[in-house]
C-alpha positions as CSV (number, residue, x, y, z in Angstrom):
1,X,-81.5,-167.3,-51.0
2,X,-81.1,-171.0,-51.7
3,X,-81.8,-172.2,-55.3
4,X,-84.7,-174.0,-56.4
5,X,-82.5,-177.7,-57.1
6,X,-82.0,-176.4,-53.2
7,X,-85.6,-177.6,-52.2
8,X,-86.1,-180.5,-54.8
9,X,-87.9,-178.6,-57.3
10,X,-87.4,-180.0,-60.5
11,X,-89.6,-178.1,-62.9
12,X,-89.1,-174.4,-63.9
13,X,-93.0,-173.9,-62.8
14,X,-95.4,-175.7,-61.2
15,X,-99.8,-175.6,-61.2
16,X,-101.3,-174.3,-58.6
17,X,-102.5,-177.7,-57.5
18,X,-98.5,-179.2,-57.4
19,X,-97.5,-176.2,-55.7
20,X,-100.1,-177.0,-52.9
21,X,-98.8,-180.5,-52.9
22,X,-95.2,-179.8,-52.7
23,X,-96.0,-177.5,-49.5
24,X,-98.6,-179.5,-48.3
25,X,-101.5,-176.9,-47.9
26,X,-104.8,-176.7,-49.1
27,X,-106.1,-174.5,-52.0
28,X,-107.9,-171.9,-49.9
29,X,-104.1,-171.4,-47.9
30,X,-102.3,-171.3,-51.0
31,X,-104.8,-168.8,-52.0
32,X,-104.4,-166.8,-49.2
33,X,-100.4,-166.8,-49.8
34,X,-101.1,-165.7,-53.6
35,X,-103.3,-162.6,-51.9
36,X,-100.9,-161.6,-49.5
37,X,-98.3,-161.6,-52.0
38,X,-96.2,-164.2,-50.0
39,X,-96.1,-165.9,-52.8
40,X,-96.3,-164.6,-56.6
41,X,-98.1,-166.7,-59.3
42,X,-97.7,-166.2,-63.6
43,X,-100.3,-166.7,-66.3
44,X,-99.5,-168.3,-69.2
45,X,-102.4,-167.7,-71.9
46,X,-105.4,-169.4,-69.4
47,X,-103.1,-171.3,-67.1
48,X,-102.0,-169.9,-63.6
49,X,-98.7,-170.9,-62.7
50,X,-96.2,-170.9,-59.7
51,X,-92.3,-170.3,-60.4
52,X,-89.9,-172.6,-58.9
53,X,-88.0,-169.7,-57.6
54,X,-91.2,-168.1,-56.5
55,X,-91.6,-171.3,-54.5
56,X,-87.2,-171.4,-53.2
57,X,-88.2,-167.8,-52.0
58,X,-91.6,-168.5,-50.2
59,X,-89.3,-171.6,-48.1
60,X,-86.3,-169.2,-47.5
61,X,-88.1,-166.9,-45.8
62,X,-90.0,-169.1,-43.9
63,X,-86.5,-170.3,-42.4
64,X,-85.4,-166.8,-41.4
């Protein structure tokens, strides 16, 4: 798996709303990703959160 520096990311987590703009989808498909467990997100007290290496993982497998 590559790293998340690998892909650009620069921040150790990301909102849900950078995360959609970093993969380019809209909310309803990141969503759907969260659901499906493609992709796993955090809460911090109220705040829902995506990890970078959450995010490195989602785009490695995408590559196969």
């Amino acid at each position: 798996m590559r790293s998340p520096q690998d892909y650009g990311l620069q921040k150790a987590a990301y909102t849900p709303k950078e995360t959609e703009n970093l993969l380019s989808i809209s909310h309803t498909t990141l969503y759907e990703l969260l659901q499906k467990n493609r992709l796993r997100a955090v809460k911090l007290n109220s705040k829902t959160l995506i990890l970078a290496t959450e995010i490195a993982a989602f785009l490695s497998g995408l590559q196969g």
